[in-house]
C-alpha positions in Angstrom: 93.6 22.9 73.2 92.1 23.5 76.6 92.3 22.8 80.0 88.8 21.7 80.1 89.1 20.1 76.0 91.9 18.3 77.1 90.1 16.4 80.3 86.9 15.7 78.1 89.2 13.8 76.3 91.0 11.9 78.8 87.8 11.2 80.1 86.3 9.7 76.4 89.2 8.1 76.0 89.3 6.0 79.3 85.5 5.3 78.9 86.7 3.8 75.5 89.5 1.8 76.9 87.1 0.6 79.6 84.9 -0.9 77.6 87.4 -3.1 75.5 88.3 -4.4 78.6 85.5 -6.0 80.2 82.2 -4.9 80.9 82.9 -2.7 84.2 82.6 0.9 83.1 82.8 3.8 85.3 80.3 6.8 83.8 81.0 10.4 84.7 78.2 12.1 83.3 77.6 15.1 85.5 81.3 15.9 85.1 81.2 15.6 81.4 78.1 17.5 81.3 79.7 20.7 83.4 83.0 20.5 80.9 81.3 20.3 77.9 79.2 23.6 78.9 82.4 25.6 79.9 83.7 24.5 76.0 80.8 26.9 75.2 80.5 30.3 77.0 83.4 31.7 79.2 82.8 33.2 82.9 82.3 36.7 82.0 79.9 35.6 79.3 77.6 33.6 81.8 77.7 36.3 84.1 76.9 38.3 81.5 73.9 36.2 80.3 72.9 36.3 84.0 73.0 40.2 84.4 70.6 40.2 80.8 68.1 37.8 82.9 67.5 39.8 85.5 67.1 42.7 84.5 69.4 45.1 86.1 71.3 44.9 89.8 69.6 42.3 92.0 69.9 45.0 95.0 68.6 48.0 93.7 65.4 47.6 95.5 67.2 48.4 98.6 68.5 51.7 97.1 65.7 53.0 94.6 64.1 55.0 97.0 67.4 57.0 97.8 67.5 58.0 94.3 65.7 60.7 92.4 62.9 59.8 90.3 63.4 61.9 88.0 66.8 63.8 85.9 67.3 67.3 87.1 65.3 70.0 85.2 66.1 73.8 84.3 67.3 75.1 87.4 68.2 71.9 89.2 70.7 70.2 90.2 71.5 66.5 92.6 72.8 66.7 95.3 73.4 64.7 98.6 71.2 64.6 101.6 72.0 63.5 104.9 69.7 62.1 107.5 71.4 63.0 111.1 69.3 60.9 112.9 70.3 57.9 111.2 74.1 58.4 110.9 75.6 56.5 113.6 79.5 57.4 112.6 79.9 53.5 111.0 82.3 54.7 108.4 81.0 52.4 105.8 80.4 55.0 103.6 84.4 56.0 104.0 85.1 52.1 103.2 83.0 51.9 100.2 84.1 55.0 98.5 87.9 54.0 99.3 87.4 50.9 98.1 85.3 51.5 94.8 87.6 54.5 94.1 91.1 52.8 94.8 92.4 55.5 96.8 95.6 55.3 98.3 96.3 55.4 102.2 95.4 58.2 103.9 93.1 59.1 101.2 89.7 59.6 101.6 87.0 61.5 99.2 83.9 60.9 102.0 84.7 61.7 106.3 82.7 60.9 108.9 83.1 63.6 112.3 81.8 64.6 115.0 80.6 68.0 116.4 79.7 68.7 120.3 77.7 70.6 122.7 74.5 71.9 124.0 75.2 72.7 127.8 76.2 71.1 131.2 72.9 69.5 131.6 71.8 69.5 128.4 75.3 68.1 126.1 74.4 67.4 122.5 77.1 65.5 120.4 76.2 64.3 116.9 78.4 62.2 114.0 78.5 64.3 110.6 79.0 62.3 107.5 80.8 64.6 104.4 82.2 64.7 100.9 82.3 67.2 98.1 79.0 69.2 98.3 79.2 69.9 94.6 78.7 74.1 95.1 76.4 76.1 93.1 80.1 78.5 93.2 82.8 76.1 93.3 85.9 77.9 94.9 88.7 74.9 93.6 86.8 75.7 89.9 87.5 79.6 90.0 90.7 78.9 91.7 92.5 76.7 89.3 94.7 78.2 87.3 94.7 75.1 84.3 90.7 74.8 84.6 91.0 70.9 86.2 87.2 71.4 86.9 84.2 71.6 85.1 80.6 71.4 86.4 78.2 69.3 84.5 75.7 71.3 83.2 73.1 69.0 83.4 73.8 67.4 87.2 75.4 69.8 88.5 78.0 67.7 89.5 81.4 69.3 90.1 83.9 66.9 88.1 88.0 66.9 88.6 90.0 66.5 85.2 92.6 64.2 86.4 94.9 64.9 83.1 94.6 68.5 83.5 95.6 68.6 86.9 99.5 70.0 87.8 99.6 69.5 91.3 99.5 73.1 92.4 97.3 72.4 95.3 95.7 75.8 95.1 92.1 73.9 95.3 92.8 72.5 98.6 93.3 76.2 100.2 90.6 77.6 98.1 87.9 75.3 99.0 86.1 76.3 102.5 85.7 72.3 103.0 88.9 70.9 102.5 87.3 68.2 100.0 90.6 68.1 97.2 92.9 65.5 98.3 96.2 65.9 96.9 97.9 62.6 95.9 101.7 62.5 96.2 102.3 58.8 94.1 100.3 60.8 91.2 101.0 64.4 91.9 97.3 65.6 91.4 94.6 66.5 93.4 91.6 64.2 93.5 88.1 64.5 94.8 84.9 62.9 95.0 82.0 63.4 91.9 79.2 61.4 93.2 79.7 58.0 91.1 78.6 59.7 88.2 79.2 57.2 86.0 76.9 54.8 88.4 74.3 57.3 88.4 74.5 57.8 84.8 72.9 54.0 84.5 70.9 54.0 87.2 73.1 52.9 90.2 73.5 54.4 93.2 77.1 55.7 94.5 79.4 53.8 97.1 78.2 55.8 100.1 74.8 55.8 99.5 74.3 52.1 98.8 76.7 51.0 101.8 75.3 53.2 104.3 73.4 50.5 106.7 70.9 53.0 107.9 69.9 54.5 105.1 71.6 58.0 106.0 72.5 59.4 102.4 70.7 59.8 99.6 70.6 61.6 96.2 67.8 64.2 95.4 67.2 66.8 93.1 67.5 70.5 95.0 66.2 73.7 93.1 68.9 76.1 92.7 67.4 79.2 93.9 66.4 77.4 97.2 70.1 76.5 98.0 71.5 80.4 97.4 68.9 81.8 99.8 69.3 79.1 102.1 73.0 80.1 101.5 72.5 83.5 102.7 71.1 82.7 106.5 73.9 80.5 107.7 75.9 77.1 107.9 75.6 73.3 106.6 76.0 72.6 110.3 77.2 74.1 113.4 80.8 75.2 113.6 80.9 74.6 109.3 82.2 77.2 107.3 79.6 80.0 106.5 77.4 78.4 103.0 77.5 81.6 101.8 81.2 81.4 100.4 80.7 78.6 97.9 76.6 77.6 98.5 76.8 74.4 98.8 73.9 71.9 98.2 74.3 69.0 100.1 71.2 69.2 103.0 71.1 67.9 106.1 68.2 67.3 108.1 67.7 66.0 111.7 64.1 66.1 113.5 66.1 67.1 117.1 67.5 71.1 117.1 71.1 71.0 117.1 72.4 73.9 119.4 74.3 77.0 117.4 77.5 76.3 119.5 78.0 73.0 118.6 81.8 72.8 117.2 84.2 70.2 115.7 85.6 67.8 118.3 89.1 68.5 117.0 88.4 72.2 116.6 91.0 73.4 119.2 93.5 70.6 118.1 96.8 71.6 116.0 98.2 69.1 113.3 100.6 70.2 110.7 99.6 70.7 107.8 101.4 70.2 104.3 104.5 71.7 103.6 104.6 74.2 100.8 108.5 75.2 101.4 108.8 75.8 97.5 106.2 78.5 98.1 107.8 80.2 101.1 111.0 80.6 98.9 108.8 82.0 96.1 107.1 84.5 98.1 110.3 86.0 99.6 112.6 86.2 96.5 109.9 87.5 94.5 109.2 90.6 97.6 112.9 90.8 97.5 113.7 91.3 93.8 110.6 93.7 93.7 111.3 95.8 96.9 115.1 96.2 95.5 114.0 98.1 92.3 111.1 100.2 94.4 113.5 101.2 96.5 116.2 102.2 93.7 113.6 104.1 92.5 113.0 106.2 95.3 116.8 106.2 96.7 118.7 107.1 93.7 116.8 111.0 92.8 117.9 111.9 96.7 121.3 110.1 97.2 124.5 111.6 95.9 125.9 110.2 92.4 127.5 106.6 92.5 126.5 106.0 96.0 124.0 103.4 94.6 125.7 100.7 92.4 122.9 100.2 89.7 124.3 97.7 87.9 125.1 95.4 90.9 121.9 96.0 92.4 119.5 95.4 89.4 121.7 92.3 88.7 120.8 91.1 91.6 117.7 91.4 92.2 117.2 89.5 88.0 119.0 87.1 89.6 116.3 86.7 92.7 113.2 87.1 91.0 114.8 84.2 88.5 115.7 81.8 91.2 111.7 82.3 92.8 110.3 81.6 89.7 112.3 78.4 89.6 111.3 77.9 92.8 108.1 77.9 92.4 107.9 75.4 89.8 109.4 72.8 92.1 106.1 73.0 94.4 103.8 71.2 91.6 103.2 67.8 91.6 103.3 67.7 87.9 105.6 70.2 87.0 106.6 69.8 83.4 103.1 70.7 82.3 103.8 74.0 84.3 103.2 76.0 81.3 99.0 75.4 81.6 99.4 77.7 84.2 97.6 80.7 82.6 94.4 79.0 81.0 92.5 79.8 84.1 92.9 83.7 83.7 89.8 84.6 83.2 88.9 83.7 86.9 92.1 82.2 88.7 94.2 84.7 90.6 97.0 82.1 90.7 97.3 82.7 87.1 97.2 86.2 87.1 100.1 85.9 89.9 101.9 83.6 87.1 101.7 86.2 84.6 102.1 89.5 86.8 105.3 88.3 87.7 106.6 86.6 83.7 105.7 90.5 82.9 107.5 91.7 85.4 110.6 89.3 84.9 110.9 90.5 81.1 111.1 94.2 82.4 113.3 93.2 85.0 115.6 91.5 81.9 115.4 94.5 79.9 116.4 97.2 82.6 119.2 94.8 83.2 120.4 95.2 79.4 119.6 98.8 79.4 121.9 99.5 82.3 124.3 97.7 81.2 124.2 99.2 77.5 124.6 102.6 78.6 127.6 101.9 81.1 129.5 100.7 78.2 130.4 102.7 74.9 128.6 100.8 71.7 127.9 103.2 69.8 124.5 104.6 69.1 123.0 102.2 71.4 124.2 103.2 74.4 122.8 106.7 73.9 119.6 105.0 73.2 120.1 103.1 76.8 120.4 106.2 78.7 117.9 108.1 77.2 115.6 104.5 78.3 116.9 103.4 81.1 114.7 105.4 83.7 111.5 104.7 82.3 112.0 101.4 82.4 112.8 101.0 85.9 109.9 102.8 86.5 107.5 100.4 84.8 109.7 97.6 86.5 109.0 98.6 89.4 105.4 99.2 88.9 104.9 95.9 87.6 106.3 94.6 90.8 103.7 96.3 93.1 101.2 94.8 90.6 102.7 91.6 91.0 102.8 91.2 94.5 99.2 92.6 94.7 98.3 89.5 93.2 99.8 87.8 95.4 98.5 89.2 98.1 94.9 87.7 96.3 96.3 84.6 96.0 95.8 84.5 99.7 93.1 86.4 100.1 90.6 84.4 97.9 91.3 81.6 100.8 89.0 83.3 102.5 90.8 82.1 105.7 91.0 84.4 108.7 94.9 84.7 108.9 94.9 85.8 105.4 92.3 88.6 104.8 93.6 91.1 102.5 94.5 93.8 104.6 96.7 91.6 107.0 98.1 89.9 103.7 98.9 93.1 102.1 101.2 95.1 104.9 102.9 91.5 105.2 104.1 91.4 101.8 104.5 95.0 100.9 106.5 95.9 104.1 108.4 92.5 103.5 108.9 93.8 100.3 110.5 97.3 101.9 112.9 95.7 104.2 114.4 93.2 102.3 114.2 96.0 99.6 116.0 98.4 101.8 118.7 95.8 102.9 119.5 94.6 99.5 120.1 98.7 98.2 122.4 99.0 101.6 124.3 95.7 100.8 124.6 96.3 96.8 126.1 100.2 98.1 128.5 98.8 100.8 129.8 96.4 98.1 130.2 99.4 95.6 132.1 101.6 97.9 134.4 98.2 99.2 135.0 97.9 95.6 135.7 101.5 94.3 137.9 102.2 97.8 140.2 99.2 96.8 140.4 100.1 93.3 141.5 103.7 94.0 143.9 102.1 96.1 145.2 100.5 93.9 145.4 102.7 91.7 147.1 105.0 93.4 149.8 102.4 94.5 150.5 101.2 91.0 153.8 102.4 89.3 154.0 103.0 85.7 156.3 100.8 83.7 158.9 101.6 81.9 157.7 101.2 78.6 155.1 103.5 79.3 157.2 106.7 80.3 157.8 109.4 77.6 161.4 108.8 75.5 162.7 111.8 77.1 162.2 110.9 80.9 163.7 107.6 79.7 166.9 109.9 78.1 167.1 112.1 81.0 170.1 111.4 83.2 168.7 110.5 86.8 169.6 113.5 89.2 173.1 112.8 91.8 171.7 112.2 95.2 175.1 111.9 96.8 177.0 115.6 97.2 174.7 118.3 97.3 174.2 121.3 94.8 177.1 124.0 94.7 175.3 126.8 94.1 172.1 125.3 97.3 175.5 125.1 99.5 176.7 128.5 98.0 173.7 130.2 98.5 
């Protein structure tokens, strides 16, 4: 029985005992009235009822006229638009998407900052609300390597696929805007996609229905508008060049905003996330690669045995193995690390991924070869010789290959430090050096090693058991008077 059943009754059954004692009766009738309703729908069921009644959210006639009247067409697309003159830097758009979303501390799918300047008597400073601008070319789409994003056909809208995601983080360097947020409780990268489902009845998203001022709104933008407005510059002043991704978001102020308007933290330095895993990576993987380049070019020119093959291609398996397990450790989601090569059609962290797999297999089998050949089975270690030195040839050019891509790892970035000719001598010369030093360590070793063993060698006396019977039979020669005949002579 219920909470509510249970008090109707108390309440019938003191009425009845009431009146068998006298005449004085105390009549609760509103309060019986309110409990026997709530016997009959529940709260989400009169809210429900309500919602039916009229018709729809009781606010959207605040907000109607920030939507679109109309779905996008055949070469359309939503998109945000900003009104500069009415953003005031409130934030309530930040508050409303972190609190509809249920983001985490420090994350944020929506930022609100500020850009400066103008001149000495003319200074111009102006508050710049962002979020995801939903590209006609999204650069975290063609960069991830498990294809975590898809753009809706129909919007436009550039969606994240949370369970897809592996935490690589490669959207958050690719994208010009910073607009992936990588979540460390969840190990995936998140990001803003416009409320879609609230657009999808009607509703307009967080920002645009917080906003106090009226400062964001959705409209429909003709595709071909946004690449040639693409072409002629920036969102804003001191934003990343719209030609990299075109973006659609549009923003519009009635004031000019002077060209060398910049970021108020544009000169500031904050550290950024660490990506150690990556730095291990990227130097074993150079290493392993630049110690079979250089074998390769060493060993015609160097006299025989100065190069210890077997220790150096042993060890430089053994690097390229311990990057590749490094590398794994970076991902927020690693046991679904094996995703990594669906985006290879566009992704050029997949193509790293497999560059160096390929590579690690040749690696393996120049390994076996070398060591087949240095030791007598049979037929097969003819077979290794006759092998070995075209496989360390397509080792090592599968390790230039591999480090090629990624030197476009970096370069798709688009960031200034890492342009592709600045990228490349960096890794290919790292590549040389370490190379150069492993192939001098791996032949110091050898000659340490073959020195001592000659020594030792030569030090070693025979045993007994394995002189010839007649040494063993021969009487030893009397070292104490000397010969007659010597002494005679």
């Amino acid at each position: 029985m219920s909470e509510a059943a249970r008090a109707l009754a108390s309440l019938d059954l003191l009425s009845e005992t009431q009146a068998a004692l006298g005449p004085k009766r105390v009549s609760l009738p509103l309060l019986q009235t309110v409990l026997r309703e709530q016997q009959q729908l529940t709260a989400v069921e009169r809210f429900s009822q309500h919602h039916d009644a009229h018709d729809g959210d009781a606010q959207a006639r605040y907000y109607k006229s920030l939507l679109p009247a109309n779905a996008p067409g055949p070469g359309q697309q939503l998109s945000f638009e900003v009104d500069l003159d009415r953003c005031t830097g409130c934030k309530a758009c930040v508050a409303a998407c972190h609190s509809l979303n249920g983001l985490d501390d420090g994350e944020s799918f929506r930022r609100v900052g500020l850009i400066h300047g103008g001149s000495a008597s003319a200074p111009v400073q102006q508050t710049v609300t962002s979020a995801c601008h939903h590209c006609l070319d999204p650069a975290c789409m063609s960069g991830c390597p498990v294809n975590a994003y898809v753009k809706d056909p129909a919007t436009g809208i550039v969606k994240h696929l949370d369970d897809q995601c592996i935490g690589c983080q490669y959207c958050t360097l690719t994208c010009p805007y910073e607009v992936p947020q990588f979540n460390e409780r969840l190990g995936i990268v998140r990001k803003c996609d416009m409320c879609s489902d609230r657009l999808a009845k009607g509703e307009a998203p967080a920002c645009v229905r917080a906003c106090p001022n009226e400062a964001i709104a959705i409209r429909v933008t003709d595709v071909a508008t946004v690449r040639e407005e693409a072409e002629s510059g920036a969102l804003v002043p001191g934003a990343p060049a719209s030609g990299i991704t075109a973006p659609t978001t549009s923003y519009r102020s009635d004031r000019p905003l002077p060209r060398n308007m910049l970021p108020a933290d544009f000169y500031s330095v904050r550290p950024a996330h660490q990506h150690g895993p990556l730095v291990v990576m990227l130097v074993l993987t150079q290493l392993s690669v630049g110690a079979f380049c250089v074998d390769r070019v060493l060993r015609p020119i160097m006299p025989a045995g100065a190069l210890p093959r077997s220790l150096q291609a042993a060890v430089a398996l053994a690097l390229g193995f311990i990057a590749l397990g490094a590398s794994t450790s970076h991902l927020g989601r690693p046991q679904y690390a094996f995703r990594a090569i669906l985006g290879l059609r566009t992704s050029w962290l997949s193509r790293e991924i497999l560059a160096f797999g390929a590579y690690a297999g040749l690696a393996s089998l120049d390994a076996a070869a070398i060591w087949t050949a240095n030791h007598p089975v049979g037929a097969a270690s003819e077979f290794a010789r006759r092998i070995v030195d075209p496989i360390g040839s397509l080792v090592s050019v599968a390790g230039i290959f591999a480090v090629f891509t990624s030197v476009m790892v970096y370069q798709r970035t688009r960031r200034e430090f890492w342009t592709a000719p600045r990228t490349a001598f960096k890794f290919y010369a790292t590549a040389a050096v370490l190379g150069l030093a492993t192939s001098v360590w791996a032949a110091s070793v050898g000659a340490l090693f073959h020195s001592d063993h000659s020594r030792w060698n030569r030090s070693r006396k025979s045993p007994w058991w394995s002189r010839p019977a007649s040494a063993a039979l021969a009487p030893a020669p009397n070292r104490s008077r000397p010969d007659c005949a010597a002494v005679r002579g």
